[in-house]
C-alpha positions as CSV (number, residue, x, y, z in Angstrom):
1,X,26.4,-62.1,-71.7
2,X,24.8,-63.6,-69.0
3,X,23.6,-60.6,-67.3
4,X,22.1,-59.2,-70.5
5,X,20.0,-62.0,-70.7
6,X,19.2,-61.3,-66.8
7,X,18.3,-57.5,-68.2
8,X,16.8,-58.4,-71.3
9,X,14.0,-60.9,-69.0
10,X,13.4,-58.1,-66.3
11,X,12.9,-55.4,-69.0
12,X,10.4,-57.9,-70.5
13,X,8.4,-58.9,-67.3
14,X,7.9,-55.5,-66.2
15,X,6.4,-54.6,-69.5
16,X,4.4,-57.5,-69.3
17,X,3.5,-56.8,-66.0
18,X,3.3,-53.2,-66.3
19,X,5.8,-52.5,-63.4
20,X,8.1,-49.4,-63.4
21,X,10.2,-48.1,-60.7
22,X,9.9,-44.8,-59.0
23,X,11.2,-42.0,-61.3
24,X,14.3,-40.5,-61.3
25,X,13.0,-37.2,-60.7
26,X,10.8,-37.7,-57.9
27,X,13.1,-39.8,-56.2
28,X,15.6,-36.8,-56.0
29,X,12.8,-34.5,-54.7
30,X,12.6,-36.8,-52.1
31,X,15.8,-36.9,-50.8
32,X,16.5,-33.3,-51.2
33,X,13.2,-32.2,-49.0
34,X,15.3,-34.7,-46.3
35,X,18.6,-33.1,-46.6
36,X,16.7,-29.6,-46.5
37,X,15.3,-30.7,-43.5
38,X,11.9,-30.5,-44.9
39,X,9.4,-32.7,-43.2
40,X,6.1,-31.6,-44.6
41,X,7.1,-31.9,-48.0
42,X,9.3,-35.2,-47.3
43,X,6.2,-37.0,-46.1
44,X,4.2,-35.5,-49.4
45,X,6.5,-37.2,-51.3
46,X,6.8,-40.3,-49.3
47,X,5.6,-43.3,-50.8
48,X,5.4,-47.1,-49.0
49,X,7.0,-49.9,-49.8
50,X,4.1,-52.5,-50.5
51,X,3.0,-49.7,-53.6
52,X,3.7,-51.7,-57.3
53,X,5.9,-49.2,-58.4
54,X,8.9,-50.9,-55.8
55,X,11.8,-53.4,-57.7
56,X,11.8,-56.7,-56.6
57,X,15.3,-57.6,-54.9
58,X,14.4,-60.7,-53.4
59,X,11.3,-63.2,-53.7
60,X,11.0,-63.4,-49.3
61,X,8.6,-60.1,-49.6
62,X,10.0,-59.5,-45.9
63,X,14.0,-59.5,-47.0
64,X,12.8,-57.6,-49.8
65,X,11.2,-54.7,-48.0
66,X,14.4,-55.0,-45.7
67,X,16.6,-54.7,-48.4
68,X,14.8,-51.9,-49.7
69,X,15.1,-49.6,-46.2
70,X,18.7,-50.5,-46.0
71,X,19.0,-49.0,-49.4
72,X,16.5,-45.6,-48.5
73,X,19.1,-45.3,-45.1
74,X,21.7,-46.0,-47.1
75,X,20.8,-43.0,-49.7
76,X,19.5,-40.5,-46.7
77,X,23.0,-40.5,-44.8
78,X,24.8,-39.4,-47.8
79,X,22.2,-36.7,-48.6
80,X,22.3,-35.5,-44.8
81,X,26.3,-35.3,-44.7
82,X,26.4,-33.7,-47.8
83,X,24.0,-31.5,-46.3
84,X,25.9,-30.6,-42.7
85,X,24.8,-33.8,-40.9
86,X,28.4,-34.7,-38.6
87,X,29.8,-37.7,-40.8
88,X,30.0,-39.8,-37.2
89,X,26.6,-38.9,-36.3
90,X,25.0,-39.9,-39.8
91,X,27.0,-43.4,-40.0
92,X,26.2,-44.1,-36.4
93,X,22.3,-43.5,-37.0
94,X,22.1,-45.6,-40.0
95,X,23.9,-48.2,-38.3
96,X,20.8,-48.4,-35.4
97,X,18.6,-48.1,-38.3
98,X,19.8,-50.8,-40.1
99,X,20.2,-53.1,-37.1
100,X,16.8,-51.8,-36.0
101,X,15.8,-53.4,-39.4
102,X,17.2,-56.7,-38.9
103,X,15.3,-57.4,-35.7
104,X,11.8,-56.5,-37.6
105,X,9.6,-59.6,-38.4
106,X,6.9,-58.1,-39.6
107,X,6.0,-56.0,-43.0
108,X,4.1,-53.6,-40.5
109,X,7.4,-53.0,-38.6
110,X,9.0,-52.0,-41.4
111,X,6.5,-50.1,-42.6
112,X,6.9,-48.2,-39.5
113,X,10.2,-48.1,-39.2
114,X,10.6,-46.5,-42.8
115,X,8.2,-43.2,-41.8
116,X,10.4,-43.1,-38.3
117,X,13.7,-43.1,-40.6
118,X,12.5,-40.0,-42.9
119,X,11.1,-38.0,-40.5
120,X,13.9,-38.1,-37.9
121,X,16.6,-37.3,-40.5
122,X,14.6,-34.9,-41.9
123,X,13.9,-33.3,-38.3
124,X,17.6,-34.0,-37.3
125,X,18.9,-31.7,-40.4
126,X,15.6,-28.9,-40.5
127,X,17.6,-28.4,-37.0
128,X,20.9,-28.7,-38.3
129,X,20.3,-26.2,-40.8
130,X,18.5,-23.6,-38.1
131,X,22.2,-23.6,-36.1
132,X,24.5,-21.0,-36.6
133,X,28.0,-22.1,-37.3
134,X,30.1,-21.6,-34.9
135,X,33.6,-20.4,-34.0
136,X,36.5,-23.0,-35.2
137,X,37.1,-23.3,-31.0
138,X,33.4,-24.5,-30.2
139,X,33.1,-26.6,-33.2
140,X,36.7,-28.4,-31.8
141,X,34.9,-28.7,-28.2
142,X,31.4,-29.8,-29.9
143,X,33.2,-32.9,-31.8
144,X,35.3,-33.9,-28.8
145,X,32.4,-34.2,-26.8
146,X,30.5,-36.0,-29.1
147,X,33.5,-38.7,-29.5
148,X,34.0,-39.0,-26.2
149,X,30.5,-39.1,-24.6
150,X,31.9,-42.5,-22.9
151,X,35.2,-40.8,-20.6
152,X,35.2,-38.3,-18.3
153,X,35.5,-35.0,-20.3
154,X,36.7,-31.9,-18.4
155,X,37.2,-28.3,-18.9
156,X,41.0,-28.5,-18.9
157,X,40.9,-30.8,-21.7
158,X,38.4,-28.7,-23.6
159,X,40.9,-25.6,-22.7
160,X,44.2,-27.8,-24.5
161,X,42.5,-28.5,-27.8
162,X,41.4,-24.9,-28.5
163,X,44.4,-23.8,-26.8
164,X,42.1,-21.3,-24.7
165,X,41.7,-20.4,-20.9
166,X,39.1,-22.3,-19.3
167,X,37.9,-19.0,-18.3
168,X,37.4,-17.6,-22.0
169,X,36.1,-21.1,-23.4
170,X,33.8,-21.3,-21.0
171,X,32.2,-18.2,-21.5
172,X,32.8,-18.4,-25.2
173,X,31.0,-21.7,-25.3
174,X,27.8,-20.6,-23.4
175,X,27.3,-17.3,-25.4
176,X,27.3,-19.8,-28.8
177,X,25.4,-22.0,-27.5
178,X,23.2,-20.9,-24.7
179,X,24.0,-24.2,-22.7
180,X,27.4,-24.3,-19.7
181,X,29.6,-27.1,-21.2
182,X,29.0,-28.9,-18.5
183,X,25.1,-28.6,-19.6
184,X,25.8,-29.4,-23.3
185,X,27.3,-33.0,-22.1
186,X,24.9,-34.0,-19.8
187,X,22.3,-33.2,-22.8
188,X,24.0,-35.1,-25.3
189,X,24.7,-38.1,-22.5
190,X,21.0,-38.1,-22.3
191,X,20.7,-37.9,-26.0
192,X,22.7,-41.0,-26.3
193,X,21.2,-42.4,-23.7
194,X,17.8,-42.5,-25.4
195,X,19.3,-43.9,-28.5
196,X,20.6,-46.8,-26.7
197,X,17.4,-47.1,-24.5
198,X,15.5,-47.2,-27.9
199,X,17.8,-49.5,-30.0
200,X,19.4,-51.6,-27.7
201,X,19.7,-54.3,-24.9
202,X,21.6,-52.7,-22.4
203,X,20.3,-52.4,-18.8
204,X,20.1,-49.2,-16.7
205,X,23.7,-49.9,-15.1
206,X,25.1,-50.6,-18.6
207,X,24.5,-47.4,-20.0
208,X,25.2,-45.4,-17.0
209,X,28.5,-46.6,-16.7
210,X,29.4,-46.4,-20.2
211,X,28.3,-42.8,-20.6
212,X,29.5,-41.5,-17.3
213,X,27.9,-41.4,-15.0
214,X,28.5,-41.1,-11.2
215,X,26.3,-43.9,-10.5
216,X,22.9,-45.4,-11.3
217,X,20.8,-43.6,-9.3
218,X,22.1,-39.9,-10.6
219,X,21.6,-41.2,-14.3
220,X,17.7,-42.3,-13.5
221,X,17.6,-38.9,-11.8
222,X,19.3,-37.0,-14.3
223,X,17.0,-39.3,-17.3
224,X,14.1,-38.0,-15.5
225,X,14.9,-34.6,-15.3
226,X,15.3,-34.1,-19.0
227,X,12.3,-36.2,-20.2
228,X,10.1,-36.7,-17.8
229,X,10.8,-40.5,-17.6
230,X,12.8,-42.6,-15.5
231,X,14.8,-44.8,-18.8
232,X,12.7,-47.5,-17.8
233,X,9.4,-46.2,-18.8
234,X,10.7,-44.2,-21.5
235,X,12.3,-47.6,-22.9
236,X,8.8,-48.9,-22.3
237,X,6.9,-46.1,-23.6
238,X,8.9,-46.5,-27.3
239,X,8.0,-49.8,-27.7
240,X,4.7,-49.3,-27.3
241,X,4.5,-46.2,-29.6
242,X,6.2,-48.4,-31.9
243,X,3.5,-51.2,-32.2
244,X,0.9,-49.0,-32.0
């Protein structure tokens, strides 16, 4: 009884008010143009979080714009695994998000921070949805890697889960994907690598060690060679993307 009362006193403030929530319909398009990987028509229907039409969750207008990104991550990951998004992958990117939206102090940071959510998901799956499946062999070698971006991963092991020659997987792998698998997980290392540069607090050494690498200096050099950055300028160089 209680919370009808609690219903009954919203329903009449919002009249009173004249505050409404987002429709139904429109809030569906939204997601679906992120799952499709759409990012033209995501932004069209994108809509901030200080606009009336947003439900109050808490009276701290900070915790309450928090609560509401959580909620829009929250939504997006399910739409992008139901949509081919890698179940790991998804969960592991909301988590940074939502830790990402702990840390923000300001409603200008998560403003930010809510147009950087939708348009990497919605760029993540427009690419996921360009791929070709692949063979049940490379898929097998594609999720191993991915899990095991921190241990030493070598072709032999590849070879036992697919129960394939080195020889064949090898050459199997590189016509599917165009990369060496040696190639594909030093690209992915670097991917990660980013990510923690990015969303984290760990130094240089940290994250070299953790994904792999021979030593410090071959990760910076390695860093560089993909982006253009040694990780300590690109680490930099986010930040100050992200206040601007």
């Amino acid at each position: 009884m209680d919370m009808e009362k609690k219903l009954s006193h919203i329903e009449f403030l919002n009249r009173e008010y004249n505050v409404s929530h987002l429709s139904y319909e429109r809030e569906t398009a939204f997601f679906q143009s992120i799952k499709e990987g759409n990012s033209e028509e995501a932004m069209r229907l994108f809509k901030p979080f200080d606009c009336e039409q947003m439900g109050v969750l808490s009276n701290d207008s900070l915790r309450n714009l928090k609560y509401h990104l959580i909620i829009t991550v929250a939504f997006i990951t399910r739409c992008c695994i139901e949509g081919g998004m890698e179940m790991e992958a998804a969960y592991n990117l909301s988590d940074i998000y939502v830790r990402s939206i702990d840390k923000c102090r300001t409603e200008d940071e998560i403003n930010l921070l809510h147009r950087e959510v939708v348009n990497d998901y919605a760029q993540r799956m427009n690419i996921i949805r360009r791929q070709n499946r692949y063979p049940r062999s490379v898929t097998l070698c594609l999720d191993y890697i991915y899990d095991n971006l921190h241990t030493k991963i070598t072709l032999e092991q590849l070879s036992e889960i697919t129960s394939l020659s080195p020889a064949y997987l090898s050459k199997l792998f590189h016509k599917e994907t165009g990369l060496t698998i040696s190639a594909y997980i030093t690209a992915k290392r670097i991917e990660a690598a980013k990510n923690m540069l990015k969303y984290s607090e760990y130094s240089c050494l940290e994250i070299s060690d953790y994904l792999c690498f021979s030593s410090e200096s071959h990760f910076i050099q390695v860093f560089r060679k993909h982006t253009g950055y040694t990780p300590k300028a690109y680490r930099e160089s986010f930040f100050r993307t992200r206040k601007q």
